[in-house]
Every structure is written in C-alpha cells, then in structure tokens.
C-alpha positions in Angstrom: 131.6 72.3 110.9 130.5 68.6 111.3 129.4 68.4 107.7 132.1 70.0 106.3 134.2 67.9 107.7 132.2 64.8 106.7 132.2 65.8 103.2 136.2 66.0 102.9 136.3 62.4 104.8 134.0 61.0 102.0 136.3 62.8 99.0 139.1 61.0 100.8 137.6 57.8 101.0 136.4 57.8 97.4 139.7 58.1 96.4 139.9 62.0 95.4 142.8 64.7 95.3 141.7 66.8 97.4 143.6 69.9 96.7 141.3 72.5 98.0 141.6 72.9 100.5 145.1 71.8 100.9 145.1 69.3 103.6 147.9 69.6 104.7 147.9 73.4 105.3 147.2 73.2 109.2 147.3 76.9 109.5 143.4 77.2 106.9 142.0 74.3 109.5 143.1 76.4 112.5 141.3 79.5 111.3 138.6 77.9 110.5 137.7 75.8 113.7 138.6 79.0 115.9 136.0 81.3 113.7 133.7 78.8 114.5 134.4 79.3 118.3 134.9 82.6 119.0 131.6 83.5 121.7 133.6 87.0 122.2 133.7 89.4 119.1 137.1 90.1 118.3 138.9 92.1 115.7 140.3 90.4 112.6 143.9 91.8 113.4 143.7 89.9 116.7 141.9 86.8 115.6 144.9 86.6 112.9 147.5 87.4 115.8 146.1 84.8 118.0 145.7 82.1 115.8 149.4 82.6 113.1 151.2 85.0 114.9 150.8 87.4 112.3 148.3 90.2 112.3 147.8 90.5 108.6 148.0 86.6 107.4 144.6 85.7 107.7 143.3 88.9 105.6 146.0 88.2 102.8 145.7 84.3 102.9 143.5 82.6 104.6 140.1 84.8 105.0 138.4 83.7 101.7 138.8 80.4 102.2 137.2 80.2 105.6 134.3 82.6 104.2 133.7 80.1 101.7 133.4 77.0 104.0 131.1 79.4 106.7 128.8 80.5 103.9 127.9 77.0 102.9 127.6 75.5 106.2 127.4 77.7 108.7 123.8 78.1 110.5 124.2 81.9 110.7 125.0 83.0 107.5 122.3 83.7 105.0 122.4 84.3 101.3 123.5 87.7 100.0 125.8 88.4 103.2 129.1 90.1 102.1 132.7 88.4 103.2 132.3 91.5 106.5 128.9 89.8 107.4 129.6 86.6 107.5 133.0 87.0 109.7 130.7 90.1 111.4 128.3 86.9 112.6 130.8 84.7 113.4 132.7 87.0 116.1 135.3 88.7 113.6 135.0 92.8 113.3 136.2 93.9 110.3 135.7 97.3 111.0 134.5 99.6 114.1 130.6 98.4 114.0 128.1 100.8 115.3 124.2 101.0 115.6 122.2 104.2 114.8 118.7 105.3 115.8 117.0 108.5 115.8 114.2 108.6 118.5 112.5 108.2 122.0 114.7 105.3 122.9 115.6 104.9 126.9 118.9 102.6 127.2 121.3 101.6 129.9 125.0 100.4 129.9 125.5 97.7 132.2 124.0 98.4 135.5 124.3 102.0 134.6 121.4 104.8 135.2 119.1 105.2 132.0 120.0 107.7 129.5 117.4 109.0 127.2 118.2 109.5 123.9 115.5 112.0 122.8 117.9 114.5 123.5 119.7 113.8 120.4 117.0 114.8 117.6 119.1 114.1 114.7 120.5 110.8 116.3 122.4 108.5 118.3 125.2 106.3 118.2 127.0 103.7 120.1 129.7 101.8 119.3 130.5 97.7 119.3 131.9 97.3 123.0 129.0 100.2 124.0 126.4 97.6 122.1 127.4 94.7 124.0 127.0 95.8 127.5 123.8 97.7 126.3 119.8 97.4 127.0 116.9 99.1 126.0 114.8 99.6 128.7 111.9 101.6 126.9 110.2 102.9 123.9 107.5 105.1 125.7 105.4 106.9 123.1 106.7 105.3 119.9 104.1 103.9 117.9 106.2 103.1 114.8 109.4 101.1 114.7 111.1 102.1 111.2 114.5 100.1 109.6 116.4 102.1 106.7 118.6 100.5 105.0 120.4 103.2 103.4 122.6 105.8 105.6 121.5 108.9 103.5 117.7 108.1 103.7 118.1 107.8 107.5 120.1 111.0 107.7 117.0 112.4 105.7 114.4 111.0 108.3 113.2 114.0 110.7 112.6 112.9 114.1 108.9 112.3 115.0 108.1 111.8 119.1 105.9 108.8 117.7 108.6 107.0 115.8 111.6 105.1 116.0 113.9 105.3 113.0 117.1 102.5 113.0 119.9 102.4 110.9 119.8 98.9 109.2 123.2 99.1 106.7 122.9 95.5 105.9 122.6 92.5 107.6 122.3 93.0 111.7 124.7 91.2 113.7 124.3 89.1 116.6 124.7 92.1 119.2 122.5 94.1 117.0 119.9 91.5 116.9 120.2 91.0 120.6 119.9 94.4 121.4 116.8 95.2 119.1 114.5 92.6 119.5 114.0 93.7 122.9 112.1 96.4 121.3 108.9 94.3 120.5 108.5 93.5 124.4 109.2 97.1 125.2 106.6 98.5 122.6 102.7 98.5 122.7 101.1 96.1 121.0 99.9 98.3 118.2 103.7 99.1 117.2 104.0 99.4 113.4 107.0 97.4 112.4 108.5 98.9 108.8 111.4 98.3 106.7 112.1 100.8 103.7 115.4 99.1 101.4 117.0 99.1 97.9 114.6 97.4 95.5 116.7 94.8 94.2 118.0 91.1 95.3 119.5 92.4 98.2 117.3 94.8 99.8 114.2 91.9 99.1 117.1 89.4 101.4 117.6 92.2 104.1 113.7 92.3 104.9 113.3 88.9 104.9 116.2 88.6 107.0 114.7 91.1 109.7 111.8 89.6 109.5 112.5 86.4 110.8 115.0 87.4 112.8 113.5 90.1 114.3 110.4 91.7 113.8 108.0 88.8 112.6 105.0 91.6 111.8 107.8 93.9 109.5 106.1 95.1 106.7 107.9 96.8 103.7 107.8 100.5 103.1 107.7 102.2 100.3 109.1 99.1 98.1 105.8 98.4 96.7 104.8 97.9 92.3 104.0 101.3 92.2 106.9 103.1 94.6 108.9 100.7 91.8 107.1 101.8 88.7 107.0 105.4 89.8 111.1 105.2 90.2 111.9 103.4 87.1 109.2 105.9 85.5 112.1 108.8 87.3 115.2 107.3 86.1 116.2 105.5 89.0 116.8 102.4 87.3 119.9 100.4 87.2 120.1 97.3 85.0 119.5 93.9 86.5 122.9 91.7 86.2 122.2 88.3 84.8 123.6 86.2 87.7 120.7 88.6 89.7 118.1 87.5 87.7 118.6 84.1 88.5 119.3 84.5 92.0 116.2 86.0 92.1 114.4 84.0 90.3 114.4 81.3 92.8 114.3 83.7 95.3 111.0 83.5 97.9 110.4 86.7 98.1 107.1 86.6 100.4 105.3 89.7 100.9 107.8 91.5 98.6 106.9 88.8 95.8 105.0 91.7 93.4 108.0 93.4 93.6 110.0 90.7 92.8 108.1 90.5 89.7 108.2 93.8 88.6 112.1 93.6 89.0 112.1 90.7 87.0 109.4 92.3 84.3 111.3 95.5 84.0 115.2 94.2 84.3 115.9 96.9 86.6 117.0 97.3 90.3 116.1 100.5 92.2 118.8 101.5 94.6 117.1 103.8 98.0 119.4 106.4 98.0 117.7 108.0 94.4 114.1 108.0 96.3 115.6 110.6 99.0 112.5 112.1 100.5 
C-alpha cells in the first residue's frame, strides 16, 4: 500500500480536495491496512467484527472502496478478478471456498495417514480449513492433469485412471495455488497440463492466470479457431460487450491469441457450459 499511499500525499501537497477517499474517515483506512495484513484467511463477517465492531459494516460500507484501492495496487490481484477474488486473495472468505477434483489423487491432512481419493469416481471435495492443512502426496498413474472452468462440464467429465480432472471456478486462491502446484513435482515428467474455459475475455485471463501461476506447460483445450467457429456455427454465441472488446483488445492473449482474434472477428463470446460433452 506504499504507493497508494504516496499518491494521496502528492494530491495533498499539490493542493487537491481529496474527497475520495474521505480522509478523515479512519474506519476505510483501517479496513484497508488490515486486508493488506491478514496472513490467516478469515471470514468477511469476522474481518468486519474485528476491525468496526459490526459484522455487516464493511459489506454495506466499506468493502468497495478497499476493492478498488487492492485492485489497482495490490501485487496479487490480476485483471478480470471479481470483488470475491480479490478479498478471496487477500485473506477475506466471502463464502465457504472449496476445491474439487475427480481422480487418482493420494492427500493427507496434517500429519494424518494418506487417504486415496480414487475411491470417489465421480469426485472429491474438501473444504477451506480441510485445504489449508492439506498435501498431496501423489498422483501415481495420471498422465494428464486437466482444469475446467465450468462446474457443469466438470460434473460431465467421466473419471479416467490416467487423468486428473480439477475444478477451476475462477481464479485459484492462494491455498488453492499452494496446494496444486505440488502436483507438477508429484507427476512424471510427461504430464499433460490442460485448461478447457469460456471463450471469452475471461476464460482467455483464467489460462493465463494458471499458467503462470501454476502450470507453466498449460496448454488450452478445446478453445481453439475451430472449437470457436464450430460453436458459433451451433448457436452458442453471445454478443461481445463493447467495453469487452476493448479490454480485449489490449489483451496479450499468448497461445490463445487466434482465438482472441476470432472473438474479436466474429463479436461473439462462447460461454463452456453450451459445449457440454
């Protein structure tokens, strides 16, 4: 917060009325400094009870305006994060967080013994305080490593002995990240990394998003020019928003850059959920 807080001493000194924020509203400054802080997750009811003594006043007043402030200078956030991510990455649950996976995954809680999830065919799932005491310990057998973004399209996966499906929903937290980059020491070396998302700006931000953060050799699946032109050719179009196009105009799109194009091209977005295999 540093440079935010440089920038409001230079409006000061330049002789501005600085009205937002309102500097004299200690309560915004105390959220914000203490979302900045927090190193243990905590729910937003708390985090608000904690820091004004009223579990519902950050939510109605304050949460916005510390959103604003994170997602400009804040480190962790990246663009396309909702309000939920960007407090999700800073510590603040806004709801009860889980990760998914259907496969051969062998995990432990603590110092616990291992449990085997390949018992659970159609999938398993832990919850936040579960994921942050958690390990994976191995991934014997799997030779693909698959993200989907979209809950009905993992639902829809079949489990394979070979293959590791995972639950993406959005942007992975910090716990999530933690727990799942573990995976590329675990598996061989021949691993297939995949990421199968929404064709639009934000499933394009997702997979770049687990790419760096997490599997550097993620390739895209099934999000290629012709799995686009073979969807908009069904009727699974939805019209590209104007303030999209340009967002995604400037957007680096990378590996996904043809079909960044053919979004652009077409003015229309393709959401997963209508390419249900």
């Amino acid at each position: 917060l540093i440079p935010y807080y440089e920038a409001l001493i230079e409006r000061l000194k330049s002789g501005q009325e600085v009205k937002k924020p309102d500097m004299e509203d200690e309560k915004f400054f105390l959220c914000l400094n203490r979302a900045a802080a927090i190193r243990t997750p905590v729910w937003r009811r708390k985090f608000s009870s904690d820091v004004l003594n009223d579990s519902k006043l950050f939510e109605k007043k304050y949460q916005d305006k510390v959103v604003t402030v994170l997602a400009q200078y804040s480190p962790l956030c990246e663009t396309g994060m909702t309000a939920d991510d960007i407090l999700r990455v800073h510590g603040i649950r806004t709801y009860s967080q889980t990760l998914e996976w259907k496969g051969r995954l062998v995990y432990r809680i603590g110092g616990g013994a291992e449990i085997d999830s390949s018992v659970n065919i159609y999938g398993t799932v832990i919850n936040a305080q579960t994921l942050e005491h958690a390990e994976a310990v191995s991934v014997s057998g799997i030779r693909r490593i698959m993200l989907i973004e979209n809950k009905a399209n993992y639902e829809s996966m079949e489990y394979r002995p070979d293959t590791l499906y995972v639950f993406c929903h959005g942007f992975f937290s910090p716990k999530e990240l933690r727990f799942l980059e573990s995976l590329t020491a675990l598996a061989g070396t021949e691993t297939e990394y995949l990421h199968w998302g929404d064709m639009d700006l934000g499933g394009i931000r997702i997979f770049l998003y687990n790419q760096r953060k997490l599997f550097p050799k993620l390739t895209p699946c099934r999000m290629d020019e012709a799995a686009y032109r073979a969807a908009v050719a069904g009727g699974a179009g939805v019209p590209l928003e104007k303030e999209k196009r340009e967002k995604l105009q400037k957007l680096e799109a990378g590996s996904l850059e043809g079909l960044k194009n053919c979004i652009l091209e077409n003015g229309m977005e393709i959401e997963q959920e209508a390419l249900l295999c």
